[in-house]
C-alpha positions as CSV (number, residue, x, y, z in Angstrom):
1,X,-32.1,212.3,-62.6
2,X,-28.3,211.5,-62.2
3,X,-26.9,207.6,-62.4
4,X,-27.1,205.3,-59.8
5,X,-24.5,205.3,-57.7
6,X,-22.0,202.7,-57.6
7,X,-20.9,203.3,-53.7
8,X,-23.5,204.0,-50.5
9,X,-20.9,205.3,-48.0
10,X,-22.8,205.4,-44.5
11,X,-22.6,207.9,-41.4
12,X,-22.7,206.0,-38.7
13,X,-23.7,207.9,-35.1
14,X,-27.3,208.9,-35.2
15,X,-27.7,207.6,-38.7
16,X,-27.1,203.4,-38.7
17,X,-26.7,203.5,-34.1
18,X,-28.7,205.2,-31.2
19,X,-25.9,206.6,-29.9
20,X,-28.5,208.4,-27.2
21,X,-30.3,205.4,-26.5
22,X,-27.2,203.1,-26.1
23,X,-25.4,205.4,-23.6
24,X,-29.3,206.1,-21.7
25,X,-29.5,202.2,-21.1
26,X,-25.4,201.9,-20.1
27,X,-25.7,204.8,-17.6
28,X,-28.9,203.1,-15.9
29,X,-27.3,199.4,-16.0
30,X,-23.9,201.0,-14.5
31,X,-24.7,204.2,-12.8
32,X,-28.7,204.2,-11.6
33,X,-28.1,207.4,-9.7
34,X,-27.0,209.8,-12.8
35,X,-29.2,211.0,-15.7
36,X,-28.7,209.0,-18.3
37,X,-30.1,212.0,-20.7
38,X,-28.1,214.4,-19.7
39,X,-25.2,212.8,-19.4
40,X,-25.4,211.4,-23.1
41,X,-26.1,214.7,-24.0
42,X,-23.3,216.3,-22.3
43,X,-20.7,213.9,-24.0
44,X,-22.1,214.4,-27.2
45,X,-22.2,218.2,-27.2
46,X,-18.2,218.1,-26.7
47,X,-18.2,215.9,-29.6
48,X,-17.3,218.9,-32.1
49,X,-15.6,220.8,-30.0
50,X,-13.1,218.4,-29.4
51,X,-12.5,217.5,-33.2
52,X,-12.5,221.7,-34.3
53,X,-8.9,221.6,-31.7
54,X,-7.7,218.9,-34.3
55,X,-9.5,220.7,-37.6
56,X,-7.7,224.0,-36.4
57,X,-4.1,222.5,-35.6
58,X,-4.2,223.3,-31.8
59,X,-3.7,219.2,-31.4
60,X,-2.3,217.0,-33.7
61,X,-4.5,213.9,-35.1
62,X,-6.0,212.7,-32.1
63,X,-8.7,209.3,-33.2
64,X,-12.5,209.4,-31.6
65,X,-11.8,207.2,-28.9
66,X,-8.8,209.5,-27.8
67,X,-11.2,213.0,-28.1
68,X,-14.2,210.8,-26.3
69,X,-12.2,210.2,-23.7
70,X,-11.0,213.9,-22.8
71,X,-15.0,214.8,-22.9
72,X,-15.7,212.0,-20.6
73,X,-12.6,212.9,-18.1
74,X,-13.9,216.5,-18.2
75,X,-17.6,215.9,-17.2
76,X,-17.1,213.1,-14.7
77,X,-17.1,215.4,-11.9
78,X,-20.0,217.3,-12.8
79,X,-22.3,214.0,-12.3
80,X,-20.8,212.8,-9.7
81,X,-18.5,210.6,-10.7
82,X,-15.0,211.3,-10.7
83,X,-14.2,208.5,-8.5
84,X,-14.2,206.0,-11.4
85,X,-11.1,204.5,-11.8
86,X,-9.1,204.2,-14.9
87,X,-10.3,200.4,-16.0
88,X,-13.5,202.0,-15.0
89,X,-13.3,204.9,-17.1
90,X,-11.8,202.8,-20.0
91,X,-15.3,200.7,-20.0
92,X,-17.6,203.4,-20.1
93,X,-15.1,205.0,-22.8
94,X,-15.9,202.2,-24.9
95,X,-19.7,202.2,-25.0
96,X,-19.0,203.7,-28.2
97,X,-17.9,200.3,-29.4
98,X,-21.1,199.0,-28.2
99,X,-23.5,201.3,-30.0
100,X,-27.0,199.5,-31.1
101,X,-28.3,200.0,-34.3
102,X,-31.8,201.5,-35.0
103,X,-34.3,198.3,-35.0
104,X,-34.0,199.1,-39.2
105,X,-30.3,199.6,-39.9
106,X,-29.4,195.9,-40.5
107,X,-32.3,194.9,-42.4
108,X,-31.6,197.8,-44.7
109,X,-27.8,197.4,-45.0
110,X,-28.7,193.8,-45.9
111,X,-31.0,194.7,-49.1
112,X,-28.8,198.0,-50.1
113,X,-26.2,195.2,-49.8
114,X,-27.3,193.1,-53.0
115,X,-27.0,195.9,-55.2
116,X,-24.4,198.6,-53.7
117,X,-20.8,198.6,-51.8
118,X,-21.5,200.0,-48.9
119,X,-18.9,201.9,-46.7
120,X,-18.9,203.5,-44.1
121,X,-17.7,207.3,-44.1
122,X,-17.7,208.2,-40.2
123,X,-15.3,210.4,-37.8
124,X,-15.2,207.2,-35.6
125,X,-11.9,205.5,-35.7
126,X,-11.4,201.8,-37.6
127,X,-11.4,200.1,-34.5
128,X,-14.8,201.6,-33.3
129,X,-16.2,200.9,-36.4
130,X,-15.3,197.4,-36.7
131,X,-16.2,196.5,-33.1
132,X,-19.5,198.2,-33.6
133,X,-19.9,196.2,-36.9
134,X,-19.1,192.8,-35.2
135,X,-21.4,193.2,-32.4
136,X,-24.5,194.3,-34.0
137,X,-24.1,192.7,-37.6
138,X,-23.6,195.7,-39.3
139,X,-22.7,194.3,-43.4
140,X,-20.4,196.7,-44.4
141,X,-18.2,195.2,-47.6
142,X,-15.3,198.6,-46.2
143,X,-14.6,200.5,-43.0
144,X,-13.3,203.8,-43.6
145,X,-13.0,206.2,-41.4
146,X,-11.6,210.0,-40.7
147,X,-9.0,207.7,-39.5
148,X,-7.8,206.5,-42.9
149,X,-7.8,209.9,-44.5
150,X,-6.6,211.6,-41.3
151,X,-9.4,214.5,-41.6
152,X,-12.4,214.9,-39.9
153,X,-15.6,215.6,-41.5
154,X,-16.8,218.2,-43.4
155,X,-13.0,218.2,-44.6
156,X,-12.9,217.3,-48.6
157,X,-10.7,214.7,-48.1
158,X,-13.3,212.2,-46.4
159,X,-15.6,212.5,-49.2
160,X,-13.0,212.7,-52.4
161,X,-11.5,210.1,-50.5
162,X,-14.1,207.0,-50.6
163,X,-14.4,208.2,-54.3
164,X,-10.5,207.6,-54.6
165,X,-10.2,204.6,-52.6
166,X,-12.8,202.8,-55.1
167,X,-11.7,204.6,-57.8
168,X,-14.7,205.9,-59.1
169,X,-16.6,209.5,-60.0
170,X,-17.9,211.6,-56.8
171,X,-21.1,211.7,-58.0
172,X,-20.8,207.7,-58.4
173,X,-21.0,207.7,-54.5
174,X,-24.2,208.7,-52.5
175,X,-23.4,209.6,-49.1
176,X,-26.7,208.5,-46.9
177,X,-26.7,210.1,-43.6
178,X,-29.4,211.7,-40.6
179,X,-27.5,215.3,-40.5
180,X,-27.8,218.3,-43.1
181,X,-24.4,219.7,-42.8
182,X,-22.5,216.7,-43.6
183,X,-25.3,215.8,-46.4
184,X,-24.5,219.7,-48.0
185,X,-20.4,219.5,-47.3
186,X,-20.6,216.0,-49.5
187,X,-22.6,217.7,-52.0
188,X,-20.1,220.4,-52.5
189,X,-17.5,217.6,-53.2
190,X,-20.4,216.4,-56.2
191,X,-21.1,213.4,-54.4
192,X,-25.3,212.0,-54.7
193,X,-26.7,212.6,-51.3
194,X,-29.4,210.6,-49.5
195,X,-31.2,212.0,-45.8
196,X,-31.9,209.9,-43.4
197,X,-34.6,210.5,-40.6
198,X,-33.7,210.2,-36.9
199,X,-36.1,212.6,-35.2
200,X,-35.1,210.7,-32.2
201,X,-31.7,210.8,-32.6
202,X,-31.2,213.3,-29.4
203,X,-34.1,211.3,-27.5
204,X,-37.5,212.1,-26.5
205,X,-36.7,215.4,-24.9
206,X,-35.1,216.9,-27.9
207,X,-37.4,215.6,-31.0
208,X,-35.7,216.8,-34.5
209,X,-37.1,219.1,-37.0
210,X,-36.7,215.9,-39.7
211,X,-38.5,218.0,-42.8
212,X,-37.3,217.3,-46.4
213,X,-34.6,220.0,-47.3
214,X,-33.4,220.9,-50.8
215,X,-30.2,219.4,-52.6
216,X,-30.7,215.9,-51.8
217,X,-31.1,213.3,-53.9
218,X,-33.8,210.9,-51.9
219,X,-35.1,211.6,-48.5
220,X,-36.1,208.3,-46.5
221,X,-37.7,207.8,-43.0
222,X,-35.2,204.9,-42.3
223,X,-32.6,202.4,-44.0
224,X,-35.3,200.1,-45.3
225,X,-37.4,203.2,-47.0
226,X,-33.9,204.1,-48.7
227,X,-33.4,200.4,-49.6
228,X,-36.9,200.8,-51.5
229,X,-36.1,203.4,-53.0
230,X,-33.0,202.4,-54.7
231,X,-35.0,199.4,-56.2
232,X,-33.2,197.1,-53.6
């Protein structure tokens, strides 16, 4: 068994927020007549796309909010709505700002809090984060972001760089998150690795296969489970 880490650096979307959910219940406050599903779904599957155009040079950096909004101008027409107007489209940009935390994230955070920093280590850009943060009462003791080391995930940089920025050993940071790829790019870098289930993560329609996989270090059915398991 390796050391305990020193830092818990934190995806954030799907992992800490119900980034699904969130945008469901926005859709049905501020547009009844579209599926709220679908159009969650639709956003998010542009999500990578959008960032690979920065990863392979076609665009320069461009932050989250900037690459959200391109999806979202995209897809408007195709449910119906691309009659919003631009303060309109700026709100509904932003409900990535709003995100609500899974009914365990801040309970968690609170108790991982006593005994580890915890970061967070997301693509989202600083602002996002620290709205988020604010709104729900997310604990974070840092905010970095793909922003800080101009990189998006799985690039090298954004997991040697929470590792440099506290000055410490790669494997003295445990990256916690609900996604395999990112979990196995972090262990490549020798950083401690910690999954995360969200089965719902994608909603009721599209359940996730959340079954232990090999490599990581603990494998916990939420943020308080993880807590528990790291004697917190």
């Amino acid at each position: 068994m390796r050391q305990s880490p020193k830092i818990l650096a934190f995806d954030i979307f799907g992992t800490v927020v119900d980034w699904h959910g969130s945008i469901v219940r926005e859709m049905q406050a501020l547009y009844p007549q579209v599926d709220g599903n679908a159009f969650a779904l639709a956003w998010r599957a542009g999500y990578q796309p959008a960032m690979q155009r920065v990863r392979s040079g076609e665009l320069g950096w461009v932050r989250i909010d900037d690459l959200n909004r391109m999806i979202l101008d995209a897809m408007l027409p195709t449910f119906g709505l691309a009659h919003l107007s631009e303060a309109e489209r700026q709100h509904l940009n932003r409900v990535w700002h709003r995100l609500d935390a899974w009914p365990d994230s801040v309970a968690g955070l609170l108790r991982l809090k006593t005994r580890y920093t915890l970061c967070t280590l997301s693509n989202g850009n600083i602002g996002l984060l620290t709205n988020m943060a604010k709104r729900v009462g997310l604990p974070w003791d840092c905010i970095l972001s793909a922003e800080v080391f101009r990189a998006y995930k799985p690039d090298p940089a954004t997991y040697l760089g929470v590792a440099k920025v506290f000055d410490v050993a790669p494997e003295q940071v445990m990256l916690c998150a609900a996604h395999h790829d990112d979990l196995a790019a972090a262990r490549a870098c020798g950083l401690q690795t910690a999954y995360i289930e969200r089965p719902l993560e994608f909603g009721a329609t599209q359940v996730k296969d959340v079954s232990p996989q090999a490599g990581n270090d603990f494998h916990a059915r939420d943020v308080l489970q993880l807590a528990e398991l790291l004697g917190c």
